[in-house]
C-alpha positions as CSV (number, residue, x, y, z in Angstrom):
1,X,101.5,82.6,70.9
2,X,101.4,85.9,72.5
3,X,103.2,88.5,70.4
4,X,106.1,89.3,73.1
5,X,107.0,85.4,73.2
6,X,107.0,86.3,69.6
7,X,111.0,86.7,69.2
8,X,111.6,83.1,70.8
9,X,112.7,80.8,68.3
10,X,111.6,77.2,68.3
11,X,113.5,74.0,69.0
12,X,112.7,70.4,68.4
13,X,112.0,67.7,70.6
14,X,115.8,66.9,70.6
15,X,116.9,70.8,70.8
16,X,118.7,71.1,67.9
17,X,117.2,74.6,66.6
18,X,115.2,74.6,63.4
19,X,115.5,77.1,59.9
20,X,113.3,77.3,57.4
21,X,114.1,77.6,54.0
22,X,111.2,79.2,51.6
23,X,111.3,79.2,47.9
24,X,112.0,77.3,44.7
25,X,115.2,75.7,45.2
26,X,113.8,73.0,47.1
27,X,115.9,73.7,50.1
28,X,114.5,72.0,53.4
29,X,114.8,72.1,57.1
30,X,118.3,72.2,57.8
31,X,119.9,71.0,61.1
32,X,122.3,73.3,62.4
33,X,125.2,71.8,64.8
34,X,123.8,72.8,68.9
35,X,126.4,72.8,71.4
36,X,124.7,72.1,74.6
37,X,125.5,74.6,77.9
38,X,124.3,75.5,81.7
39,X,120.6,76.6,81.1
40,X,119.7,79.3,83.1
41,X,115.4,79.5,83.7
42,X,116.0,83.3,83.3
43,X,117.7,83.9,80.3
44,X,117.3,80.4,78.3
45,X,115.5,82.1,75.4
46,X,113.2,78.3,74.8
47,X,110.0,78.5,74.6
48,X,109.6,76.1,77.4
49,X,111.9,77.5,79.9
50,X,110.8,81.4,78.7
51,X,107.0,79.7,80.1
52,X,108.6,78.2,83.1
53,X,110.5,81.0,84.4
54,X,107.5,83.6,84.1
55,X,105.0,81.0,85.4
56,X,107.6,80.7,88.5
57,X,107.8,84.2,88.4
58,X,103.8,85.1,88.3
59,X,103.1,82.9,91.0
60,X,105.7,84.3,93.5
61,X,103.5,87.5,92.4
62,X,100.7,85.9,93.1
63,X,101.6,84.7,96.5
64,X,102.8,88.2,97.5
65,X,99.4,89.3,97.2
66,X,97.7,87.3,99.0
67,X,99.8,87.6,102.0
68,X,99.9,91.6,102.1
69,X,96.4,90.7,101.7
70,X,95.6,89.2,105.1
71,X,97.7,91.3,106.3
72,X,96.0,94.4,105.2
73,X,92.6,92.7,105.9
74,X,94.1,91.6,110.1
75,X,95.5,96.0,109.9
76,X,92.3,97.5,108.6
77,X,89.7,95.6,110.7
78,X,92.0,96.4,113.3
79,X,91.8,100.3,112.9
80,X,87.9,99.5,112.1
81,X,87.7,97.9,115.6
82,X,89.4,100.6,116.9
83,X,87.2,103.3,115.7
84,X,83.9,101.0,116.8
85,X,85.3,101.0,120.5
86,X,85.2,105.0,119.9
87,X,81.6,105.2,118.3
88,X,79.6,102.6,118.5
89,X,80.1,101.1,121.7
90,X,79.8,104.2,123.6
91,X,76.3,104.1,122.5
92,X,75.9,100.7,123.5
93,X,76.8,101.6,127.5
94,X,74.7,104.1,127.4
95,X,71.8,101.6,126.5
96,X,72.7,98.9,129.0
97,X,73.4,101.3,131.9
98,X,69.7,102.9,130.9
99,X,68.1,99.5,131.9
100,X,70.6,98.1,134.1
101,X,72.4,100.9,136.3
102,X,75.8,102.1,136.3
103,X,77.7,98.7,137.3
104,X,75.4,96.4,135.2
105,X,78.6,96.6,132.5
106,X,81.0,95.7,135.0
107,X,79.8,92.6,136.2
108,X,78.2,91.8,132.6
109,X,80.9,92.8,130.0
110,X,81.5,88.9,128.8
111,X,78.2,87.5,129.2
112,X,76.9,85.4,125.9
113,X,74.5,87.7,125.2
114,X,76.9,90.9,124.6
115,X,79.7,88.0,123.0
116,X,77.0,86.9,120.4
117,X,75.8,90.3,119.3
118,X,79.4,91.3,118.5
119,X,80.1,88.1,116.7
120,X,77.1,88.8,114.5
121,X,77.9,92.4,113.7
122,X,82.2,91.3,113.4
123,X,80.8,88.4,111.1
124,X,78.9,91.1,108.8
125,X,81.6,93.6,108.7
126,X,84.4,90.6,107.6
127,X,81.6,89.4,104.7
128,X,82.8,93.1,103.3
129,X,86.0,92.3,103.3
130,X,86.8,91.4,99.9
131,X,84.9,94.4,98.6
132,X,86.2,96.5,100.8
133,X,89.8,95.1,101.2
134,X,90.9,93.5,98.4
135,X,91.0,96.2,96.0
136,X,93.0,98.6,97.8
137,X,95.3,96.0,98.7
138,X,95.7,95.0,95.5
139,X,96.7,98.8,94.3
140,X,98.9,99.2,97.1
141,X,101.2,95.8,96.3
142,X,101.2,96.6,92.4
143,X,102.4,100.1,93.8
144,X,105.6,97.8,95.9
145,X,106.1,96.0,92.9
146,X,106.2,99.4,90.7
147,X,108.7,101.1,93.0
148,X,110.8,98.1,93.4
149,X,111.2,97.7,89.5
150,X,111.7,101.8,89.6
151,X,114.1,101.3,91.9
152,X,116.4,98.4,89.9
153,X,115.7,100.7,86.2
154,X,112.8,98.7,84.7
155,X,110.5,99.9,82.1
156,X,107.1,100.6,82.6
157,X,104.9,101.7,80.6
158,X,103.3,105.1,81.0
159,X,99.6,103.2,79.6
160,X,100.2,99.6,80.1
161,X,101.9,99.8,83.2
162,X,104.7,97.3,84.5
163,X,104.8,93.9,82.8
164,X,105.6,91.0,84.5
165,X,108.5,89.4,81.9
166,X,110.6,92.5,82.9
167,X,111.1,91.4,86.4
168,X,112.7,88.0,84.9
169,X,116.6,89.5,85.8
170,X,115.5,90.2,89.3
171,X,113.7,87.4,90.1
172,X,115.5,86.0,92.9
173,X,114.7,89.2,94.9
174,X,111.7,89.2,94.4
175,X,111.9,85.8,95.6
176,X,113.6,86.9,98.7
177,X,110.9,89.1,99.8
178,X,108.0,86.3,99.8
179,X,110.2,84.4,101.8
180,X,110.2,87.3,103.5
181,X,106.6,87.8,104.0
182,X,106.0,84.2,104.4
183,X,108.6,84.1,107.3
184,X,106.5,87.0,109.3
185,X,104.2,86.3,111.9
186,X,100.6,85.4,111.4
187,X,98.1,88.3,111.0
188,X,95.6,88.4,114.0
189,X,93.0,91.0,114.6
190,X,94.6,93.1,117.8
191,X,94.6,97.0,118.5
192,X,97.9,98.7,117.3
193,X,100.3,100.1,118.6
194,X,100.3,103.7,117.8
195,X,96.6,103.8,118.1
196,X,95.3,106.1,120.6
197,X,93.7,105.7,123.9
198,X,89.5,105.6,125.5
199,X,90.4,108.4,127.6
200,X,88.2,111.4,125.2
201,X,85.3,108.8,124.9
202,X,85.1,108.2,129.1
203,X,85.3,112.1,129.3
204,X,82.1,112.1,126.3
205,X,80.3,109.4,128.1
206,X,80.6,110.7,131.8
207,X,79.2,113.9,130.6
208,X,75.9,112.2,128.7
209,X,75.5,110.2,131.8
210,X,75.6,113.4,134.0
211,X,73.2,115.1,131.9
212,X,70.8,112.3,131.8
213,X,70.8,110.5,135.1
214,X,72.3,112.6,137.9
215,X,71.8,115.9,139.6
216,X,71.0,119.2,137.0
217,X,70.6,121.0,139.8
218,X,69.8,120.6,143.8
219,X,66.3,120.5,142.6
220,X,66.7,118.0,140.1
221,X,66.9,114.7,141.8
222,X,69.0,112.0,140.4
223,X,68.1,108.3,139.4
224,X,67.6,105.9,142.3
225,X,70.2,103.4,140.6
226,X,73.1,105.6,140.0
227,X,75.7,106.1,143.4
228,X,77.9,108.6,144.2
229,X,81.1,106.2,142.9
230,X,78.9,105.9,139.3
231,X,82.1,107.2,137.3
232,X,83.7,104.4,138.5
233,X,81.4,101.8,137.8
234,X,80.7,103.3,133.9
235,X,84.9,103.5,133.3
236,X,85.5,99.9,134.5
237,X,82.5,98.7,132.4
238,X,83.3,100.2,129.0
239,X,87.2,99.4,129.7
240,X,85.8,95.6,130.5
241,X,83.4,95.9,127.3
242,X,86.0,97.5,124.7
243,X,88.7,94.0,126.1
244,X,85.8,91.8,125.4
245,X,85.7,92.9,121.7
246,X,88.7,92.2,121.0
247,X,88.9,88.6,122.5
248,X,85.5,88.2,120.3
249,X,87.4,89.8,117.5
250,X,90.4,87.1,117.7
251,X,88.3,84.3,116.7
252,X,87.9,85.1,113.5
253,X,90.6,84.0,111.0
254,X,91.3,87.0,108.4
255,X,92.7,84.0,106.4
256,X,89.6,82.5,105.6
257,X,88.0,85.9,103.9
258,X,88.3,87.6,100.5
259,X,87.2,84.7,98.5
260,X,86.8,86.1,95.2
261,X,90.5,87.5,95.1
262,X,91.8,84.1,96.4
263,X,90.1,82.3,94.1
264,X,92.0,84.8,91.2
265,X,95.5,84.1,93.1
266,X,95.1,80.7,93.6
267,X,93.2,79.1,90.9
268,X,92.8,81.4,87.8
269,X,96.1,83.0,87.9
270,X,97.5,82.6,84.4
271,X,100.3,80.9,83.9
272,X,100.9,82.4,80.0
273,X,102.6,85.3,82.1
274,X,100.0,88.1,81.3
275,X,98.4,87.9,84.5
276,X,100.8,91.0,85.8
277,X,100.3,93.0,82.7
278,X,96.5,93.1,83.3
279,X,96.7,94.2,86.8
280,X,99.4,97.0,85.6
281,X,96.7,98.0,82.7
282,X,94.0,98.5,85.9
283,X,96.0,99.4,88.4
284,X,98.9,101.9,86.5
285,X,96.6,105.1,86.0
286,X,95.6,105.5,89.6
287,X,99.1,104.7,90.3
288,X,100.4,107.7,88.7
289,X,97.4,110.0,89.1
290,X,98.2,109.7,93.2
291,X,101.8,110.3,92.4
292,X,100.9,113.4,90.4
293,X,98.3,114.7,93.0
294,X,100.6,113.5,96.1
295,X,104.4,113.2,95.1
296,X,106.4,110.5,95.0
297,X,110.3,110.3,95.9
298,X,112.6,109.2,93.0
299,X,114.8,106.5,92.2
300,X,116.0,104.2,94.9
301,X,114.2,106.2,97.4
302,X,111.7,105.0,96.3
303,X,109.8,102.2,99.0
304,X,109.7,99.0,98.4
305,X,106.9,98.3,100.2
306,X,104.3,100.9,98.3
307,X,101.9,103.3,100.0
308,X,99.7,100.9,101.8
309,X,101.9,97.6,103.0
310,X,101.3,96.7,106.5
311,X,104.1,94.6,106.6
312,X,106.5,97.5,107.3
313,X,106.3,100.5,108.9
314,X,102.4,101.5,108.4
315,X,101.7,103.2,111.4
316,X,100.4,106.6,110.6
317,X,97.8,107.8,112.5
318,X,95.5,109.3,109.7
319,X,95.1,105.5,108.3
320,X,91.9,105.6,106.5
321,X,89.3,103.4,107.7
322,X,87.8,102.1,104.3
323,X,84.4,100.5,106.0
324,X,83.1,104.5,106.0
325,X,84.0,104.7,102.1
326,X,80.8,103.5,100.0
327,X,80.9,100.6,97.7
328,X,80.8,102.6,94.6
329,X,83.6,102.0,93.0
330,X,83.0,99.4,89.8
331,X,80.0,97.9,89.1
332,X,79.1,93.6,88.1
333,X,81.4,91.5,86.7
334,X,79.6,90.5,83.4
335,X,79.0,86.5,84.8
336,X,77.3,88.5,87.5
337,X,74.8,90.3,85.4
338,X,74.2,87.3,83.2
339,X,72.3,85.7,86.6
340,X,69.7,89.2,86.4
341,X,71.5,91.6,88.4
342,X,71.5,95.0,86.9
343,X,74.5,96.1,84.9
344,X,74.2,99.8,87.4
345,X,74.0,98.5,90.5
346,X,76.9,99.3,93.2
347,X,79.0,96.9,94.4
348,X,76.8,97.9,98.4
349,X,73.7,97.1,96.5
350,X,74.8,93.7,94.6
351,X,76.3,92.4,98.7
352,X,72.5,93.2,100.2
353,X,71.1,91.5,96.8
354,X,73.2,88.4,97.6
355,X,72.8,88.5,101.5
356,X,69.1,88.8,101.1
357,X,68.8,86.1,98.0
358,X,71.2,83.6,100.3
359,X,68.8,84.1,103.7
360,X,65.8,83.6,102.1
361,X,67.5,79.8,100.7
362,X,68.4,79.7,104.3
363,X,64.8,80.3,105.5
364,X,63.6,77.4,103.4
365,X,66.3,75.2,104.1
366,X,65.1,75.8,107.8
367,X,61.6,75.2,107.3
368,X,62.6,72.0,105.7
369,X,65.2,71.3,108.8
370,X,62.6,71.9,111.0
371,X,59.7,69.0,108.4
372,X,62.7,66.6,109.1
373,X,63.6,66.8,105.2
374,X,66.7,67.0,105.8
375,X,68.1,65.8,102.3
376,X,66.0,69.0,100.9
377,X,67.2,71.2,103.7
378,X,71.0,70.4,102.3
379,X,70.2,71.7,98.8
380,X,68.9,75.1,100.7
381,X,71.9,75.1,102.6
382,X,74.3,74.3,100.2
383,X,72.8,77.0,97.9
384,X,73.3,79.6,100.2
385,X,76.4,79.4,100.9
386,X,77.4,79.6,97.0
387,X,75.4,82.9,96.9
388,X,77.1,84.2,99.9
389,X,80.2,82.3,100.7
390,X,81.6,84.6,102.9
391,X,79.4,83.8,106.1
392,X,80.5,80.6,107.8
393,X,77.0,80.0,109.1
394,X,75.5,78.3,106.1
395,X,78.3,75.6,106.7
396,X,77.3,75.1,109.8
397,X,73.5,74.4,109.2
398,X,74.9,72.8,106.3
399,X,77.0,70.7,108.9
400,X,73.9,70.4,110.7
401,X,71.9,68.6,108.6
402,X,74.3,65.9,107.5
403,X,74.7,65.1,110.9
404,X,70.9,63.9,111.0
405,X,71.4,62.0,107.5
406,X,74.5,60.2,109.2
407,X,76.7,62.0,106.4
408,X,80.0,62.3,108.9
409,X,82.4,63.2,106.2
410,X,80.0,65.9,104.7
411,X,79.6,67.0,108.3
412,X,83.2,67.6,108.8
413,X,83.8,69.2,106.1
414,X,81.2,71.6,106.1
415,X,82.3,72.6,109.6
416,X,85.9,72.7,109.0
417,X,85.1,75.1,106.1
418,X,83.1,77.3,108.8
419,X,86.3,77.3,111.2
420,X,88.9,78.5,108.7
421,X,86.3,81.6,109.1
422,X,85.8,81.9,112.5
423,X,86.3,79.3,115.2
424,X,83.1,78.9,117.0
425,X,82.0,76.2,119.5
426,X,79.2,75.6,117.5
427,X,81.6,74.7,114.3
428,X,83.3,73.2,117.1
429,X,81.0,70.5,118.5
430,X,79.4,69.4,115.6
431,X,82.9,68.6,113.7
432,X,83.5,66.7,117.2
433,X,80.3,64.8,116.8
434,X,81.0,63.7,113.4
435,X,84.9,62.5,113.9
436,X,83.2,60.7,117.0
437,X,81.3,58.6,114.3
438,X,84.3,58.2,111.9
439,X,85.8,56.5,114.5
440,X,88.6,59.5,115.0
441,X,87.9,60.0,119.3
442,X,91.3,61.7,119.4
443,X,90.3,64.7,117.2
444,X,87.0,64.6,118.3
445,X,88.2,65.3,121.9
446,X,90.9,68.0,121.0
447,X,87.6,69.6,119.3
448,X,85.5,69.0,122.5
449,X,88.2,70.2,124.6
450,X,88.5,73.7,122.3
451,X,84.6,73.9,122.7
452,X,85.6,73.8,126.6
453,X,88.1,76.9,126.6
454,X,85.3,78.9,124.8
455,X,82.7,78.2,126.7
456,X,83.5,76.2,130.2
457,X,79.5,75.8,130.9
458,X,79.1,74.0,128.0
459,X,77.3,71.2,129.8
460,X,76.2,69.3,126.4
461,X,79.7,69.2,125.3
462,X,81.1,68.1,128.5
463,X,78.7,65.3,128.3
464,X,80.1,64.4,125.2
465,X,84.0,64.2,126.3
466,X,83.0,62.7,129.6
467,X,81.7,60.2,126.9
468,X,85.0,59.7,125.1
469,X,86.7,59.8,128.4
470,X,85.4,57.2,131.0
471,X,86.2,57.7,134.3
472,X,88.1,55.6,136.5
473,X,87.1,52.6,138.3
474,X,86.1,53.3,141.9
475,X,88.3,52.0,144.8
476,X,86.3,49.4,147.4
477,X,87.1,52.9,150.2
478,X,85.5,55.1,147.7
479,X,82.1,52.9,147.7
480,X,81.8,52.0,151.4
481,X,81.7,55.6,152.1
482,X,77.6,56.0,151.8
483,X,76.4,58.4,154.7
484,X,77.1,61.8,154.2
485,X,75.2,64.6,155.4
486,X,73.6,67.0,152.7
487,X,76.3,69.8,153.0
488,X,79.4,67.1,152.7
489,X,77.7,65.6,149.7
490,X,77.6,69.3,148.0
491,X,81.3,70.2,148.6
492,X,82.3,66.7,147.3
493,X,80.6,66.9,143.9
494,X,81.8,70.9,143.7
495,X,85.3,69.0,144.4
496,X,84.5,66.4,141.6
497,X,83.4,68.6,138.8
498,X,86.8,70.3,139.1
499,X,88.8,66.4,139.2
500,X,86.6,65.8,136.0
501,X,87.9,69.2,134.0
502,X,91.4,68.2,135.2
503,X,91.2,64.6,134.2
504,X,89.6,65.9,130.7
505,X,92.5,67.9,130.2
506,X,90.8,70.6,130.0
507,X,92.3,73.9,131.3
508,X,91.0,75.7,134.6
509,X,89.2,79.0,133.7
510,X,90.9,81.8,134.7
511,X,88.2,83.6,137.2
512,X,87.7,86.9,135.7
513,X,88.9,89.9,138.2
514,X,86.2,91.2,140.1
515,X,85.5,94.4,140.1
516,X,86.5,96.7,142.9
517,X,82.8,97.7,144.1
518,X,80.2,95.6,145.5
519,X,77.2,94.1,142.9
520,X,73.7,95.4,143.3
521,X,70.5,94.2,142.4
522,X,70.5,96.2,139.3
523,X,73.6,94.5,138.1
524,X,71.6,91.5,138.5
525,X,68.9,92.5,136.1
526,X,68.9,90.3,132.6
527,X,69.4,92.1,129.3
528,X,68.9,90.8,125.7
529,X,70.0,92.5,122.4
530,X,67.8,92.0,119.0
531,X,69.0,92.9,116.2
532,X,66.8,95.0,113.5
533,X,65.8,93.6,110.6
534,X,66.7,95.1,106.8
535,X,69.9,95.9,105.7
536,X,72.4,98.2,105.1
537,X,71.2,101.6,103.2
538,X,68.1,101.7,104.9
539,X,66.3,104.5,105.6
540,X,65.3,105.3,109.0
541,X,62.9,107.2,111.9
542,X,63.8,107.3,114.8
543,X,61.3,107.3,117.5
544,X,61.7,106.5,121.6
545,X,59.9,103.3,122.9
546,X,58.5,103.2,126.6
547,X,61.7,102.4,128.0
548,X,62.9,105.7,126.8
549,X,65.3,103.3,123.9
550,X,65.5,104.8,120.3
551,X,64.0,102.6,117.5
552,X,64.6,102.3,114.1
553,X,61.3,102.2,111.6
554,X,62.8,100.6,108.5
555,X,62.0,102.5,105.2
556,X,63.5,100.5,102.1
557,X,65.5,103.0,99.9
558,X,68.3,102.5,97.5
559,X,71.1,104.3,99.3
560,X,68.9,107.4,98.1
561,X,69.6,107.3,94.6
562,X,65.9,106.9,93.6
563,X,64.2,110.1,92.6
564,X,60.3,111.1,92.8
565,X,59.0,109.8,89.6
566,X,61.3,107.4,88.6
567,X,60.9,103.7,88.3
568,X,62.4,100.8,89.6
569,X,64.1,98.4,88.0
570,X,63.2,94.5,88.3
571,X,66.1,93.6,90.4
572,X,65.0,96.7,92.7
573,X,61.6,95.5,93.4
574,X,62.8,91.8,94.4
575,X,65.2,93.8,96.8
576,X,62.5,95.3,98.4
577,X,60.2,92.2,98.3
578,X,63.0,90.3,99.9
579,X,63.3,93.0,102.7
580,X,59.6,92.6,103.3
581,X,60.5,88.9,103.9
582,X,63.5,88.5,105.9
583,X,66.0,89.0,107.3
584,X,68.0,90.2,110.6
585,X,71.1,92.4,109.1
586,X,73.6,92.5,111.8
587,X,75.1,95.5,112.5
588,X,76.9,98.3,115.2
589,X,73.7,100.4,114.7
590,X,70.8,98.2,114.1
591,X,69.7,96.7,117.6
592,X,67.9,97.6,120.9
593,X,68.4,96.4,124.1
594,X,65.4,94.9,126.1
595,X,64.5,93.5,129.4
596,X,64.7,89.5,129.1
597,X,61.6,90.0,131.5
């Protein structure tokens, strides 16, 4: 028994309490008379009810952080797709507009092209998440709970920080504020508020443009492509582009990331109440070394909701955007470097070791895909995705190839696991095609239908509801109706693709607004984005290509932490062999834009 249940004194089975007599007068257990009473699960001093009530208690902890967790995870990406909109995509224009003119943006903004390459790149930065989220988040909702016993005159320790069994008297207020939490809305990935405006970035990009592509001088001449009304065409285009990354943005679930840290709060929390004290024994120094370096108001001025909450009120403008902080901050857990990885390596280092050991299973689960072993291309699959189970897209090759062994539950599964991530058509069709052969047309036609509103020229899952969905018998004034000229014929079966999407239920597209100049050829021209391979920490030189595009040379380094003379470990060799070997590594700053021609 833990030594603070240590003062509890046992019953038996029938609760009359228990005495011990020791010695030589041959005195035994002796029943004392028990008058029963009310229990109360906070105060009942039974072992039992003691381990109930903090159980109870511990969980209702446990639950509180995971929901400031998405919450923190929804705020921060936010502010993180806020400051991409500032820095990265400004960059981007000005590589589109290089190739395609001016207006190319405007009339280009949402194409599939520009939607994939920032689902790749929003896909990588959300595999960071639990790095990157949970441990801040974590500090800042032991910091809520530390000002909220402050605030009601509980102990804490100055080492050991607060413990969990001290909140017992308070515990249906602390109750009160997960229903709390549990009662706000969902978190979702949208620009805030108080966050500031494009205008400086239109200004910065104007001026590049000016510089690079119009009149220096009267002697200079300008480029063919760019128009007096250019300005126009380059605001409207990045305004279009920036609205586009957040509709990409909204189909990923923040619910479905930080794996590790649900796994603690939902499975391994401890139910022997402890499970507080430890995070008050990490958690309690930093605590009070920020409250000696910052200041901290006293007493019941103190907030409830801690530093970092961003369920109330956390809307300063100086938020700090943790995806610029480096993943220094601990190292392996021990099960980590009993599977070869070095005790020293940062936590950046250990997410490219598993991103490059979980592509290169996926790169022999594809050559196999591709033999038609599909039974060896699950085992690749499925081991990637325990190496790296933060991208959904090993679920869905996963789903992939259960669909061609006729496995339809493992199918579903697999893609229902990749949609609590991020909603894809993709995910989408293939669960569709599965319930389809489970017999379950209903949900595979809700799924069809969501596949639809994502991408309306999905022709191959149109097919597939059309399927589900027969169409109506023809009337004998509908068949006798034969000769029709050529141009008749076109406008009926424009009219009839527009009955069928009705009759599908699915909804009309809304036409996207067009924009207020007229489309030149340039606009017309086709653009495609490749991503770079290697990974993050990279080493590069930068040189131009013909098209006058900068390109980055890969040169493998450990985030420059290797010296001359030094040598590598085991575990950095295989990174570099692996980089040699694979892989595209997503990213705001690792692509070039091409002509598709």
């Amino acid at each position: 028994m833990p030594a603070k249940y240590s003062h509890v004194k046992k019953r038996s089975a029938s609760g009359v309490l228990k005495k011990e007599k020791n010695g030589s007068n041959g005195h035994h257990l002796i029943k004392e008379a028990y008058h029963p009473r009310t229990p109360s699960p906070h105060i009942d001093r039974t072992i039992t009810q003691a381990m109930s009530a903090v159980s109870q208690l511990e969980r209702a902890i446990a639950k509180v952080l995971l929901i400031r967790f998405e919450h923190d995870i929804a705020r921060l990406y936010s502010t993180r797709l806020y400051r991409v909109a500032l820095v990265y995509l400004p960059t981007f224009v000005m590589r589109c507009v290089t190739l395609g003119g001016p207006g190319w943006l405007a009339f280009n903004h949402d194409s599939e092209e520009i939607k994939d390459f920032f689902r790749a790149a929003i896909s990588m930065d959300m595999r960071q998440a639990g790095e990157r989220v949970a441990t801040k988040s974590v500090l800042w909702s032991y910091t809520a709970l530390r000002h909220f016993a402050v605030s009601n005159d509980v102990t804490i320790c100055n080492k050991l920080g607060l413990h969990s069994i001290r909140l017992l008297p308070y515990y249906p207020a602390l109750k009160t504020h997960l229903e709390t939490l549990e009662s706000t809305p969902l978190p979702l990935i949208t620009k805030l508020p108080h966050l500031g405006t494009l205008d400086e970035r239109k200004e910065a990009l104007e001026h590049a443009c000016e510089l690079k592509f119009t009149w220096a001088n009267e002697i200079v001449p300008a480029h063919p492509d760019w128009d007096d009304n250019w300005r126009e065409k380059l605001q409207y285009g990045y305004e279009k582009l920036t609205q586009t990354l957040w509709r990409v943005a909204r189909e990923f679930d923040v619910k479905g990331y930080g794996s590790v840290l649900r796994e603690k709060l939902t499975a391994k929390w401890c139910d022997c109440g402890c499970s507080t004290d430890h995070l008050g024994e990490v958690c309690e120094r930093t605590v009070r070394e920020e409250e000696e370096e910052n200041g901290v108001r006293t007493g019941k001025q103190r907030e409830w909701d801690g530093r970092g909450s961003s369920i109330y009120g956390w809307e300063t403008e100086d938020e700090e955007d943790i995806w610029e902080v480096d993943l220094d901050f601990g190292g392996p857990d021990p099960d980590e470097c009993a599977g070869g990885i070095d005790s020293d390596m940062t936590i950046g280092e250990m997410m490219e070791y598993r991103f490059l050991k979980a592509e290169l299973q996926k790169e022999q689960g594809n050559s196999a895909f591709r033999k038609g072993d599909f039974e060896t291309a699950v085992l690749f699959y499925r081991k990637a995705h325990e190496i790296e189970s933060e991208l959904p897209h090993y679920q869905l090759n996963l789903a992939a190839a259960h669909l061609k062994l006729h496995n339809w539950i493992e199918a579903e599964n697999a893609c229902t696991a990749a949609l609590k991530q991020h909603r894809s058509s993709k995910g989408l069709f293939r669960r569709a095609k599965a319930r389809r052969m489970l017999e379950r047309p209903e949900e595979a036609i809700q799924d069809l239908r969501a596949v639809l509103r994502l991408q309306p020229t999905n022709h191959e899952a149109l097919a597939e509801l059309m399927a589900l969905i027969p169409a109506p018998s023809k009337s004998p004034e509908d068949l006798g109706h034969t000769a029709q000229s050529s141009s008749s014929r076109q406008a009926k079966r424009k009219e009839s693709d527009a009955d069928v999407l009705r009759r599908l239920g699915v909804p009309k597209p809304k036409p996207s607004k067009e924009p207020p100049f007229v489309r030149t050829i340039p606009d017309q021209r086709k653009l495609k984005i490749h991503i770079l391979p290697g990974a993050e920490g990279f080493a590069t030189d930068k040189k131009m290509n013909p098209n006058g595009n900068k390109i980055n040379h890969i040169k493998p380094s450990r985030h420059g932490k290797e010296k001359a003379g030094t040598v590598k470990s085991l575990n950095a060799r295989e990174i570099d062999r692996m980089r040699t070997e694979c892989v595209s590594y997503p990213g705001w700053d690792r692509y070039v834009v091409k002509k598709a021609d």
